[in-house]
C-alpha positions in Angstrom: 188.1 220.9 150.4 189.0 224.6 150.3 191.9 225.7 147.7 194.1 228.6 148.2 196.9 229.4 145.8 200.4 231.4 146.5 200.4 233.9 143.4 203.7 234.9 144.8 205.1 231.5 144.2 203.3 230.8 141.2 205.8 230.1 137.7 203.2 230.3 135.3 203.8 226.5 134.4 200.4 226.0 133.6 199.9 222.3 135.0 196.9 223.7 137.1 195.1 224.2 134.1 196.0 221.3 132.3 194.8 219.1 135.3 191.9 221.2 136.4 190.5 223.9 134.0 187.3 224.5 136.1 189.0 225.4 139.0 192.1 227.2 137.8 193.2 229.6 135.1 196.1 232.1 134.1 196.9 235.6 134.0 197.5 236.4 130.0 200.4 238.9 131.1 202.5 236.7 132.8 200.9 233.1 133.3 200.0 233.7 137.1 197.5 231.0 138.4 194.2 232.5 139.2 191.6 230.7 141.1 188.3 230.3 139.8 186.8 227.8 142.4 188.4 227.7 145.9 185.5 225.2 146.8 185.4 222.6 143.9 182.2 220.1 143.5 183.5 216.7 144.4 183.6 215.2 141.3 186.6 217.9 140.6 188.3 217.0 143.9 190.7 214.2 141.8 191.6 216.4 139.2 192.6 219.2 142.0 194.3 217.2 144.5 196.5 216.1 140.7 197.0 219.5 140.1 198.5 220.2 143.7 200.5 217.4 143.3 202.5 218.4 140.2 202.7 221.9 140.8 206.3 222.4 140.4 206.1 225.6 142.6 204.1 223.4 145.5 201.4 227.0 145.0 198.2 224.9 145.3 197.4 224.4 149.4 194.2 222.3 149.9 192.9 221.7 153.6 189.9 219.9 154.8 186.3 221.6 154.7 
């Protein structure tokens, strides 16, 4: 799975990092997701797809390997 994240549509909601510290993280100035992973180990892969899921902004794209 590879992660890519729309910074543009990001709201700084934070329920990325809630679901999936490892991978993502926030921007202290304005709450911004940043990426830390954009290929997660697999036993990550639940907590990302959860965190794509709720995203309220729908900023979290994963495709196939």
């Amino acid at each position: 799975m590879r992660i890519t994240v729309d910074q543009d549509a990001c709201i700084g909601s934070g329920q990325c990092v809630l679901s999936s510290p490892e991978v993502f993280d926030q921007r202290d100035a304005d709450g911004v997701v940043v990426l830390l992973q954009d290929s997660p180990e697999p036993g990550l892969r639940e907590d990302v797809h959860e965190a794509a899921r709720i995203c309220p902004a729908l900023a979290i794209t994963l495709t196939p390997p």
